[in-house]
Backbone as ProteinMPNN parsed JSONL, in Angstrom:
{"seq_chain_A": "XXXXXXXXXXXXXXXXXXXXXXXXXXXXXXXXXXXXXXXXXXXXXXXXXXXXXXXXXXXXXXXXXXXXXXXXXXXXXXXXXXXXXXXXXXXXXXXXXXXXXXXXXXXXXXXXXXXXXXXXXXXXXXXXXXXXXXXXXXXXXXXXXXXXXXXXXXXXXXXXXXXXXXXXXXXXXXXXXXXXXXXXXX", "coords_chain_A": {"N_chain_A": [[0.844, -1.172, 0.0], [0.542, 2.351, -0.214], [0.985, 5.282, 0.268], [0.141, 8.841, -0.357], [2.42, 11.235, -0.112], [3.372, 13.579, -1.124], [1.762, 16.183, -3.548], [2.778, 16.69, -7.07], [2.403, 19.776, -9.173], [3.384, 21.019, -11.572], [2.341, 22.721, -13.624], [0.296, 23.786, -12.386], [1.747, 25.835, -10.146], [3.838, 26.978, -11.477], [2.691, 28.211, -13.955], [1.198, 27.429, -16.951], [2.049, 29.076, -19.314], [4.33, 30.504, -18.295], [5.857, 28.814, -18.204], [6.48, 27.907, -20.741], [7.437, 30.72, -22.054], [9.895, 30.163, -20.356], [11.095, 27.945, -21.163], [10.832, 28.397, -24.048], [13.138, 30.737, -24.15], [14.864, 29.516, -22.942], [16.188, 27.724, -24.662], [15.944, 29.463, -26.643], [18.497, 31.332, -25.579], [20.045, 29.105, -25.609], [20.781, 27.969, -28.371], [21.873, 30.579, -29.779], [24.209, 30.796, -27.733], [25.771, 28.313, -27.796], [25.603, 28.529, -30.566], [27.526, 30.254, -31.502], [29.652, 29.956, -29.826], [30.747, 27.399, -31.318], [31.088, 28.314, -34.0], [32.966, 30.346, -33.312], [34.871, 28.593, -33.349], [34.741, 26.809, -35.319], [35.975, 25.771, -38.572], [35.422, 24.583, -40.945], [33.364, 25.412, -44.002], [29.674, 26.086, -43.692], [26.848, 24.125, -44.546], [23.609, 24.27, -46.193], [22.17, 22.597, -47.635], [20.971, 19.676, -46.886], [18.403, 20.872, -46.145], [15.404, 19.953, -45.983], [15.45, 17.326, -44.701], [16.777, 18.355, -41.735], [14.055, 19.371, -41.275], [12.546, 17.74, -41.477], [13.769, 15.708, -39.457], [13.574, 18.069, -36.923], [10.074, 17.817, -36.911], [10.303, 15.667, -35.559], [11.873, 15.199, -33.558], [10.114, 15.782, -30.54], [8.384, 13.287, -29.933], [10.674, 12.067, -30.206], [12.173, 12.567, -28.053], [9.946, 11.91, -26.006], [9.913, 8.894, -27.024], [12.457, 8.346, -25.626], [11.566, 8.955, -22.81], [10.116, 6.81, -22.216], [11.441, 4.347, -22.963], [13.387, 4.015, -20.861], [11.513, 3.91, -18.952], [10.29, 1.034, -19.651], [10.2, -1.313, -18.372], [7.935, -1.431, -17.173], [5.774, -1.198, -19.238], [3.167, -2.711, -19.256], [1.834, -1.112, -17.67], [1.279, 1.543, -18.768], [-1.005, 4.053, -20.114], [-2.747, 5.179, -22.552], [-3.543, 8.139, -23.42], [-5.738, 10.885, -25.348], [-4.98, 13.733, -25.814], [-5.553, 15.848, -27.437], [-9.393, 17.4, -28.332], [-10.234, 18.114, -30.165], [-10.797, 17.838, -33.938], [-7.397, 16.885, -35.297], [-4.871, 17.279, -37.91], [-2.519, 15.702, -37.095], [-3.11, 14.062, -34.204], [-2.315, 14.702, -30.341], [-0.984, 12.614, -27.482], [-1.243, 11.425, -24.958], [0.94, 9.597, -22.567], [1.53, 7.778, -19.983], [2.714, 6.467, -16.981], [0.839, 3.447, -14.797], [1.176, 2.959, -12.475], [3.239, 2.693, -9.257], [6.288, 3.974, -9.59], [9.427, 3.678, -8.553], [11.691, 6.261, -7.46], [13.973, 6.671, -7.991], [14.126, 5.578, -10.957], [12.362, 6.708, -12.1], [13.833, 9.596, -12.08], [15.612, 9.106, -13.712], [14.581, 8.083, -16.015], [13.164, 11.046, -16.498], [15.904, 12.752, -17.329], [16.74, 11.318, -19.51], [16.128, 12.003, -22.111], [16.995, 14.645, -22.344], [19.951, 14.203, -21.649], [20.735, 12.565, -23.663], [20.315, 12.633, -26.587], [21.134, 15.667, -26.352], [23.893, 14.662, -25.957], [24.463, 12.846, -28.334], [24.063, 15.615, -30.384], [26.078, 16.535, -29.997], [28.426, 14.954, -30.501], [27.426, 14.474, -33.452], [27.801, 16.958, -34.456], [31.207, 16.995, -34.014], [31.128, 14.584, -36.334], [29.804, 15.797, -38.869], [30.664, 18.884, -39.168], [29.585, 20.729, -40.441], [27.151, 20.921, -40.739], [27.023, 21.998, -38.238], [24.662, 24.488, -37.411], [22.154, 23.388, -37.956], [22.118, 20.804, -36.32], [23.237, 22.249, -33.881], [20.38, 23.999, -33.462], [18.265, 21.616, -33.696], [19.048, 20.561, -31.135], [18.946, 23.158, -29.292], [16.155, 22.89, -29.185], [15.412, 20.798, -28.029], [16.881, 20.74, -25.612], [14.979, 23.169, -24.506], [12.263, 21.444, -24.582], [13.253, 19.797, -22.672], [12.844, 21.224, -20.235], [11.072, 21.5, -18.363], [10.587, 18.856, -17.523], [13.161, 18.842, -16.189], [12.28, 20.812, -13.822], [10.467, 19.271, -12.859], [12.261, 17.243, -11.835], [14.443, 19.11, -10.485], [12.582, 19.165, -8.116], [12.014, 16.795, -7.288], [14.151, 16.023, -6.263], [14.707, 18.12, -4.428], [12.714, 17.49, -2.314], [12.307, 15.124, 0.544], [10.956, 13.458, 1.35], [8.964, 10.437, 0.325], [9.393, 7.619, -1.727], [8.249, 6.347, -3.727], [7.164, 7.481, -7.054], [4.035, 8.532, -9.199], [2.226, 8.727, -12.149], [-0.216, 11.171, -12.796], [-2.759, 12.798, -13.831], [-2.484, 15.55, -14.595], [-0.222, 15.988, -13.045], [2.063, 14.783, -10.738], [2.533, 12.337, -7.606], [4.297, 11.835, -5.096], [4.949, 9.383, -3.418], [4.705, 6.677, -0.208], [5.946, 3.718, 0.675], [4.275, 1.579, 2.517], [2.989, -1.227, 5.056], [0.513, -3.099, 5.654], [0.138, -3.548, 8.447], [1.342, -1.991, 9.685], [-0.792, 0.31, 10.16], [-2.179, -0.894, 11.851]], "CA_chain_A": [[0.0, 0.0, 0.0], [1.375, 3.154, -0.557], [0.379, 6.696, 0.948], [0.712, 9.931, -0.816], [3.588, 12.26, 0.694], [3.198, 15.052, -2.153], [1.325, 15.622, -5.087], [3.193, 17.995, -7.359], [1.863, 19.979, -10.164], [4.34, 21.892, -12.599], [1.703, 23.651, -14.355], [-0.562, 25.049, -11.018], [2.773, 25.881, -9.487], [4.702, 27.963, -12.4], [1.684, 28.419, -14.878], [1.513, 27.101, -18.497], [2.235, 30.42, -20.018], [5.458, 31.239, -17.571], [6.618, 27.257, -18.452], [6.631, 28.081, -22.208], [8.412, 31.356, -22.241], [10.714, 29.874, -19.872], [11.434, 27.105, -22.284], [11.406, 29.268, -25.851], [14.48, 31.362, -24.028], [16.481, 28.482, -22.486], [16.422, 27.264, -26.405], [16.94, 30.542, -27.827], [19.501, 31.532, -25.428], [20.998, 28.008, -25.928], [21.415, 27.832, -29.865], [22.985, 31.401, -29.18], [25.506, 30.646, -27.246], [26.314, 27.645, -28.548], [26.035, 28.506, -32.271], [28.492, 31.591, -31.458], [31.768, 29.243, -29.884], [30.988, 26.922, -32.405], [31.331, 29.612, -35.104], [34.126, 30.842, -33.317], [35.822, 27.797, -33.436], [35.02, 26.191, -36.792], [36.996, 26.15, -39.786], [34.657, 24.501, -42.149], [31.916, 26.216, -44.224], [28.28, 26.065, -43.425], [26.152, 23.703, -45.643], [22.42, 24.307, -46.485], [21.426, 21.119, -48.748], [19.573, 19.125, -46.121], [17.498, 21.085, -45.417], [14.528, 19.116, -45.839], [16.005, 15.907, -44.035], [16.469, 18.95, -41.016], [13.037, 19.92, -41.121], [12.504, 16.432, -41.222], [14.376, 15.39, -38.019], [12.782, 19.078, -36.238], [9.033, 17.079, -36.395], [10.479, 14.387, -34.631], [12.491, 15.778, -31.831], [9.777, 15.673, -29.715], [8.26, 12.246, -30.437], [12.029, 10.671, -29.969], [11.948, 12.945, -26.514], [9.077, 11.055, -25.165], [9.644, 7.461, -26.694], [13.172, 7.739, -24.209], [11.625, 8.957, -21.417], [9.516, 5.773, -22.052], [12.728, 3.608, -22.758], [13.659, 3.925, -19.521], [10.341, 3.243, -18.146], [9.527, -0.149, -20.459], [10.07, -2.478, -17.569], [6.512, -0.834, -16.779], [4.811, -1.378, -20.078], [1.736, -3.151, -19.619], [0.742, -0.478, -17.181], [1.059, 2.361, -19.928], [-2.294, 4.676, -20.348], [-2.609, 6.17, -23.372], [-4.928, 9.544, -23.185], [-5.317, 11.745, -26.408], [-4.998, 15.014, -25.048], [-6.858, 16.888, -28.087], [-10.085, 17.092, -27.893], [-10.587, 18.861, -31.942], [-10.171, 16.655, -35.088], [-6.379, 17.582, -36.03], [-4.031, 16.531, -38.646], [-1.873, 15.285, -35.735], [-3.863, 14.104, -32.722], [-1.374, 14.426, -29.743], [-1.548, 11.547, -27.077], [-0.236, 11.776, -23.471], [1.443, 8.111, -22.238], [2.008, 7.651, -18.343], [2.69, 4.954, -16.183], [-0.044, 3.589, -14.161], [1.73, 2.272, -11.689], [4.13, 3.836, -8.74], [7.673, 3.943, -10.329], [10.919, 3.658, -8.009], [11.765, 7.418, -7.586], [15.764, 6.315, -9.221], [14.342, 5.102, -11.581], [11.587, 8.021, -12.605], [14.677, 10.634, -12.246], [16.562, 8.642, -14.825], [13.556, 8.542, -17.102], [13.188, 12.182, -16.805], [16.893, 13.245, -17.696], [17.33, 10.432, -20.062], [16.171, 12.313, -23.385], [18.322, 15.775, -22.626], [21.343, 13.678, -21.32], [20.754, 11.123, -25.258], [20.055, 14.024, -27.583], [22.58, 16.277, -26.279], [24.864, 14.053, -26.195], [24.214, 12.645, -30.003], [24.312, 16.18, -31.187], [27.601, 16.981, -29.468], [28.758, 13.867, -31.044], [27.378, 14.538, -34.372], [29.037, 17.746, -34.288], [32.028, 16.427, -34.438], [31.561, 14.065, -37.34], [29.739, 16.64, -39.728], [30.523, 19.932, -38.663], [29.366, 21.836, -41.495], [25.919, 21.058, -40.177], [26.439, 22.793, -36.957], [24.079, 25.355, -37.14], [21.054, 22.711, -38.27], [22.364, 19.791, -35.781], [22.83, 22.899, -32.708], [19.08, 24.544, -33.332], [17.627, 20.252, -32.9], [19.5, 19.877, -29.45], [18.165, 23.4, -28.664], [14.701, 22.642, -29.159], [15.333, 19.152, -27.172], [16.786, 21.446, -24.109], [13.872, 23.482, -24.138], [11.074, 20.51, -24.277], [13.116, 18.978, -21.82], [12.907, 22.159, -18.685], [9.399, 20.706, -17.718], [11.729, 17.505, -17.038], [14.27, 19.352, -15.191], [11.275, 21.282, -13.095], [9.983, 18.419, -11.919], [13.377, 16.514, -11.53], [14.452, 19.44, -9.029], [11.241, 19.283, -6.95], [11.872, 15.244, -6.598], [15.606, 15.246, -5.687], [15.233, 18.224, -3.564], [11.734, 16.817, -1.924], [12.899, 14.126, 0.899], [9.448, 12.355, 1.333], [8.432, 9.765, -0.844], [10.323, 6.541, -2.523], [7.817, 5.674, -5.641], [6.374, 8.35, -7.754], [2.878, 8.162, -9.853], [2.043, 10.149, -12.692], [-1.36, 11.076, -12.636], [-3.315, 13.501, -15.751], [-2.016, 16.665, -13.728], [1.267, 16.079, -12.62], [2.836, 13.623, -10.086], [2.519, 12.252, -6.576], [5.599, 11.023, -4.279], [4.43, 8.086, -2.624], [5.929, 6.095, 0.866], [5.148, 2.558, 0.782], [3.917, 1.141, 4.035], [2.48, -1.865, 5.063], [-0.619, -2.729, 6.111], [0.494, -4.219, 9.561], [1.541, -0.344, 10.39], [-1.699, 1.01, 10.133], [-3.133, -1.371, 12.989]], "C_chain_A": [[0.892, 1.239, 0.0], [0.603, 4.854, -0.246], [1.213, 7.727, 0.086], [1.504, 10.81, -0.135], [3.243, 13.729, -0.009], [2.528, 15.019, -3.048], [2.363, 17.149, -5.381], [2.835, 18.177, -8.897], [2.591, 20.944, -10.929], [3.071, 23.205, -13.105], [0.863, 24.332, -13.169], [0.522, 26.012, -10.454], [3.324, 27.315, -10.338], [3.71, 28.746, -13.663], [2.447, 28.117, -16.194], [2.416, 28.165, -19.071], [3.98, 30.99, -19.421], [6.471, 30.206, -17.893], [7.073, 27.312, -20.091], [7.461, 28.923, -22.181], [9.809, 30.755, -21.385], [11.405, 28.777, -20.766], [12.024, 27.717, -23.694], [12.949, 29.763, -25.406], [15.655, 30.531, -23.69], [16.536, 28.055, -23.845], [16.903, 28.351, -27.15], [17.981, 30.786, -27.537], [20.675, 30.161, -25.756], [21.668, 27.834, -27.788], [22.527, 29.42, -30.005], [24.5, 31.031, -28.835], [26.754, 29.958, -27.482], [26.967, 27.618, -29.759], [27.623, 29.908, -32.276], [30.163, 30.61, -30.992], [31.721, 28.162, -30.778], [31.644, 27.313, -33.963], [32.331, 29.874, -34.953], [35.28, 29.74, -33.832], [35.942, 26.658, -34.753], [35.301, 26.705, -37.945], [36.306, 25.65, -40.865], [33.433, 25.344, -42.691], [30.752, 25.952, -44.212], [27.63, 25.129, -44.455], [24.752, 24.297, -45.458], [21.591, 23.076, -47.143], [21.005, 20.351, -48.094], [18.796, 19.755, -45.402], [16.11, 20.524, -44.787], [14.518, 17.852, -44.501], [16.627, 16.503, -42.398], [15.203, 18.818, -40.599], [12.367, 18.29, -40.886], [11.971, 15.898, -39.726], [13.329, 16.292, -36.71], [11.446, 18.059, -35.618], [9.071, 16.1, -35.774], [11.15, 14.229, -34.068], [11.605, 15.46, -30.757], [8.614, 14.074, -29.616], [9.455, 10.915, -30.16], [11.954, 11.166, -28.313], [11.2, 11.864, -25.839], [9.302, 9.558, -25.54], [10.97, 7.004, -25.876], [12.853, 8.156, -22.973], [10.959, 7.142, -21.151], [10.209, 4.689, -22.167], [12.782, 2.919, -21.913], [12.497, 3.16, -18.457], [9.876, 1.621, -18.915], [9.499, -1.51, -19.42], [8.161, -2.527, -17.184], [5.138, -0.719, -17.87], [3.518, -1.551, -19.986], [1.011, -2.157, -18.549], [0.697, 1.183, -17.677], [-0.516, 2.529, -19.572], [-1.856, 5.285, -21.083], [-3.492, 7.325, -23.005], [-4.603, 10.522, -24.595], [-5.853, 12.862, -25.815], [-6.011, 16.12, -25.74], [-7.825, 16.369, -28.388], [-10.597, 17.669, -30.173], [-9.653, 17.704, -32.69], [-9.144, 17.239, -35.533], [-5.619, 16.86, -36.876], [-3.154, 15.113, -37.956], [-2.185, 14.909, -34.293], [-2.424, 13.689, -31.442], [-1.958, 13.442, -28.306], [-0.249, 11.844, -26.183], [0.16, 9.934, -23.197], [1.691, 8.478, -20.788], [1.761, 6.424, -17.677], [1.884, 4.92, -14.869], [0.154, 3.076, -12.632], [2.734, 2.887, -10.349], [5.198, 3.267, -9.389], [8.571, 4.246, -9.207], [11.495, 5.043, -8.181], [13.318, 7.901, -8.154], [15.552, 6.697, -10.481], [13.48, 6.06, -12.639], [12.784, 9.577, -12.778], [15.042, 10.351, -13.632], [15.756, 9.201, -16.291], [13.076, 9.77, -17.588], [14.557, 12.951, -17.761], [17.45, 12.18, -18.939], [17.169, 11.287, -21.603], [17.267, 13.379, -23.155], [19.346, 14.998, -22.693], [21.617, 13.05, -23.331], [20.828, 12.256, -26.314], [20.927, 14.421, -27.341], [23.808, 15.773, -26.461], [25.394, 13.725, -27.586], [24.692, 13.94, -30.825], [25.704, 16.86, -30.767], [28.261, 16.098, -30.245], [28.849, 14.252, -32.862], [28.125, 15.936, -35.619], [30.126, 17.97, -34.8], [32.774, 15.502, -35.657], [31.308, 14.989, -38.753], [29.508, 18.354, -38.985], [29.796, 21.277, -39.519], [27.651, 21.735, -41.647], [25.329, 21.629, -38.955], [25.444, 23.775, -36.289], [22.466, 24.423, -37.125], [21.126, 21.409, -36.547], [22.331, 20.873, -33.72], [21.187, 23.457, -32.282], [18.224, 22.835, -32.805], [18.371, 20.258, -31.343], [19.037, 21.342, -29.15], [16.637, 23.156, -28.263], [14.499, 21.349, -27.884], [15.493, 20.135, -25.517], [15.827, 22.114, -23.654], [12.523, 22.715, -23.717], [11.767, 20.13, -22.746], [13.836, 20.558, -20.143], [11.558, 21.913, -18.184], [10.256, 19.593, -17.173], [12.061, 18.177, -15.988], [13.632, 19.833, -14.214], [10.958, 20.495, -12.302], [11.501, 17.43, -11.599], [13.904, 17.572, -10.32], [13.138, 19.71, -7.999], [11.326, 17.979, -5.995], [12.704, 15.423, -5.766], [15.397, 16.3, -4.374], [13.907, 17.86, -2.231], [12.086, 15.603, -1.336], [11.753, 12.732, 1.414], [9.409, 11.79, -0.258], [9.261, 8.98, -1.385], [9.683, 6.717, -3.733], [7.192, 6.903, -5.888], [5.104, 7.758, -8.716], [2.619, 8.953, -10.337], [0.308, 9.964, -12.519], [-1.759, 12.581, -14.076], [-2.577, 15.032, -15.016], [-0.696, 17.002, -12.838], [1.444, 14.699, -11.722], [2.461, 13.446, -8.663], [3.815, 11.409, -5.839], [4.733, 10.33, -3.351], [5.705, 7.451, -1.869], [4.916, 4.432, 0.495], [5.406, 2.15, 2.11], [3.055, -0.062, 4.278], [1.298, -2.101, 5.829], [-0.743, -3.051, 7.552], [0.628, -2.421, 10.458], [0.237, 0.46, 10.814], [-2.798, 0.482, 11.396], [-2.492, -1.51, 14.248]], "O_chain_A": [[2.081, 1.036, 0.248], [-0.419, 5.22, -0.826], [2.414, 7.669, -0.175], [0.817, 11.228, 0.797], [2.916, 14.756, 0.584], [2.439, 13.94, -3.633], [2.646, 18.109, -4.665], [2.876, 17.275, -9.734], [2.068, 22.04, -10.728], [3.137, 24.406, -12.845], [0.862, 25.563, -13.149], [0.09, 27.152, -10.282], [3.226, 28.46, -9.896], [4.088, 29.792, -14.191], [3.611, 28.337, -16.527], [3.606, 27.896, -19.236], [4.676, 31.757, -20.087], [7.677, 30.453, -17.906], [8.054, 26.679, -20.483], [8.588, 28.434, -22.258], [10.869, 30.996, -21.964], [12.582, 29.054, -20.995], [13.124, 27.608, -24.235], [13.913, 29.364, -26.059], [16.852, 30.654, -23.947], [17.739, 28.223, -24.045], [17.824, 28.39, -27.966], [18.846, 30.726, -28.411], [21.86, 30.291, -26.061], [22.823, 27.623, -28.156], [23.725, 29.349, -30.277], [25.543, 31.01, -29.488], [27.938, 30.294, -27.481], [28.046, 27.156, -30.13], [28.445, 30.142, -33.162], [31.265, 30.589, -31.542], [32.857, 27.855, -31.141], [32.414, 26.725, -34.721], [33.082, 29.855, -35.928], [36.28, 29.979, -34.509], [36.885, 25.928, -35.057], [34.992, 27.827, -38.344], [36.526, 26.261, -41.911], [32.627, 25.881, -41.93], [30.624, 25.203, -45.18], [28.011, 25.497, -45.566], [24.672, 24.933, -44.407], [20.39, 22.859, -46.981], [20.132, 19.863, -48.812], [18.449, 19.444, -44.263], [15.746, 20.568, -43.612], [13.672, 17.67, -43.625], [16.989, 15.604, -41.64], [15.035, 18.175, -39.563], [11.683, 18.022, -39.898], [10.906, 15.727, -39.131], [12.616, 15.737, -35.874], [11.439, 17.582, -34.483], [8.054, 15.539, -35.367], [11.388, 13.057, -33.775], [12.153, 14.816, -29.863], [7.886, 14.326, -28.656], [9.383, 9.696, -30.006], [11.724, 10.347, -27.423], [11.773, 11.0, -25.175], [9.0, 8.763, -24.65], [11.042, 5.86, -25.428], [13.59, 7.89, -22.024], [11.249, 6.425, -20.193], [9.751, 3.773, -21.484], [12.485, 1.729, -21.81], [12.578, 2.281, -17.599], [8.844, 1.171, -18.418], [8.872, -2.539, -19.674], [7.43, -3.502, -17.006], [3.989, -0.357, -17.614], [2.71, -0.77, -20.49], [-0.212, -2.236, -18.435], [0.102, 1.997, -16.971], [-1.21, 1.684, -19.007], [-0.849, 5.968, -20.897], [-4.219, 7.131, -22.031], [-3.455, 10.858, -24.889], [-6.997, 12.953, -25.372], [-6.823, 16.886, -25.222], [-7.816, 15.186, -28.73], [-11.351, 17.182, -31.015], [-8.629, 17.069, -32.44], [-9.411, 18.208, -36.244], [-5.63, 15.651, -36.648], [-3.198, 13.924, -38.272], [-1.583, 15.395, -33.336], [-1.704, 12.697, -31.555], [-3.157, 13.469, -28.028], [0.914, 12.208, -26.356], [-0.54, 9.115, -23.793], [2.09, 9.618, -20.547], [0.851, 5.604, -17.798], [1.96, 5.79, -14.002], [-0.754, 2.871, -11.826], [3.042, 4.019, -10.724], [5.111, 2.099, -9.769], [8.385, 5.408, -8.845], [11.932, 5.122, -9.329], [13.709, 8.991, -8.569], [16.145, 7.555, -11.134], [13.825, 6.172, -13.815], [12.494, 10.489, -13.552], [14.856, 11.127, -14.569], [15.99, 10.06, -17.141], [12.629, 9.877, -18.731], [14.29, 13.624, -18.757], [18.63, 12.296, -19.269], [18.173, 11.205, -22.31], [18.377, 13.179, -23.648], [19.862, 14.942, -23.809], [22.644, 13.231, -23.985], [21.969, 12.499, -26.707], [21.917, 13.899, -27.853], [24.709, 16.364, -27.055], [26.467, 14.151, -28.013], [25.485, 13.785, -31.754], [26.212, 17.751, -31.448], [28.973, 16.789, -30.972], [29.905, 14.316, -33.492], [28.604, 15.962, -36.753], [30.348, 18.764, -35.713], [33.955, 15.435, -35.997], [32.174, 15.053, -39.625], [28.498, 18.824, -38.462], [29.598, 22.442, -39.176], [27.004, 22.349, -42.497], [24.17, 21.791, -38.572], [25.318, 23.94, -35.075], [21.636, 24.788, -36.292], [20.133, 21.314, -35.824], [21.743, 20.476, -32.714], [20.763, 23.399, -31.128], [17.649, 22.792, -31.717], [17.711, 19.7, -30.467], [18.233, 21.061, -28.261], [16.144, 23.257, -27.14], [13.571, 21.176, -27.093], [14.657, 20.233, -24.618], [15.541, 21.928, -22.472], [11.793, 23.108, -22.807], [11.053, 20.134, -21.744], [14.854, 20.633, -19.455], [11.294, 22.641, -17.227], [10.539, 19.779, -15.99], [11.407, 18.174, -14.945], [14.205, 19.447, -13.195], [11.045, 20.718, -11.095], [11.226, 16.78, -10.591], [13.868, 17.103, -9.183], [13.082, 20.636, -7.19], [11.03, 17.832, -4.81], [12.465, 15.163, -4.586], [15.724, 15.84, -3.28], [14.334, 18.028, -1.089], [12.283, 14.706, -2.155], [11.874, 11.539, 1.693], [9.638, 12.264, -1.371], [10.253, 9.634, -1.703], [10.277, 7.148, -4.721], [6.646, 7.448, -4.929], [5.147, 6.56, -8.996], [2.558, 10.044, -9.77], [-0.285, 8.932, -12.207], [-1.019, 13.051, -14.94], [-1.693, 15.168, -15.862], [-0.357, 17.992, -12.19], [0.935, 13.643, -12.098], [1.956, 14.486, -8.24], [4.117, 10.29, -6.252], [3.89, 10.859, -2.626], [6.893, 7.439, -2.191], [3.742, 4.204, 0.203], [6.457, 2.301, 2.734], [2.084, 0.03, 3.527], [1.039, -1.278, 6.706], [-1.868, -2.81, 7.991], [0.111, -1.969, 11.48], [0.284, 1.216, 11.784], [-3.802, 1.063, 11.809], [-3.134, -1.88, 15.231]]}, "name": "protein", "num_of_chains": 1, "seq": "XXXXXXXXXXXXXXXXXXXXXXXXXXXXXXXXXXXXXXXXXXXXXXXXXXXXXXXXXXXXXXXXXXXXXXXXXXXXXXXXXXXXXXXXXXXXXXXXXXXXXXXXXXXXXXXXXXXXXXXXXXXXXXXXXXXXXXXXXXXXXXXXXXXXXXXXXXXXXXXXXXXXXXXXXXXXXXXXXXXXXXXXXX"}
């Protein structure tokens, strides 16, 4: 059995609207900064010719985001909930996934930091092998750092939050859960 310690809600907390701009700028300031000592420091010239095969990749930044936070979580599969979040017929119907289950509060960190840490990493990497894509290959890993500060939000709330072992997502954010047995309660 398992007793709630916290619930925590990103979006009541910081508001939608304050979570977005906060996001757009850690991305803008990030391709910035980045694209500037990159610049400084590369010697090859810029390509343009994939662009497409960019624009590409772009629509499915956030799509690869979520299937590693879910990676991480697949020991937990069969208790997956899908939920389609829009409610209007769109080209694209977007669809929330969460685990129905409490999750090991390790093992929910991991799953949070696992797309920035994979992505970033990749395009640091990739970087390196074609550099003359740096400006296309830095703007995808900003976009990834920005999706993933909702992550990071709730990743410092857990670690610095000392209640609670298992976490549970729920349609509204999260709850830190203690597990306790039922022998305690009598």
């Amino acid at each position: 059995m398992f007793l709630c310690s916290k619930s925590i809600n990103i979006q009541s907390r910081y508001g939608l609207q304050r979570i977005v701009l906060i996001s757009t700028l850690v991305s803008f300031l990030t391709f910035i900064v980045t694209y500037e000592i990159y610049n400084y420091l590369q010697l090859q010239p810029l390509k343009d010719d994939k662009f497409i095969l960019f624009l590409f990749v772009l629509c499915l930044i956030y799509p690869i985001h979520k299937l590693l936070h879910l990676i991480v979580l697949i020991y937990y599969r069969k208790s997956f909930i899908i939920n389609k979040t829009t409610k209007a017929r769109r080209a694209l119907p977007l669809y929330n996934i969460r685990v129905d289950k409490p999750v090991n509060k390790i093992v929910f960190c991991v799953a949070l930091v696992c797309p920035f840490v994979v992505i970033t990493t990749l395009s640091l990497l990739l970087i390196n092998i074609i550099p003359q894509y740096v400006h296309y290959i830095l703007f995808i890993m900003s976009i990834n750092i920005g999706i993933s500060i909702i992550d990071l939000l709730y990743l410092k709330i857990i670690l610095f939050t000392k209640r609670g072992t298992y976490i549970e997502e729920r349609k509204n954010g999260i709850e830190l859960l203690t597990k306790c047995s039922l022998d305690a309660k009598h």
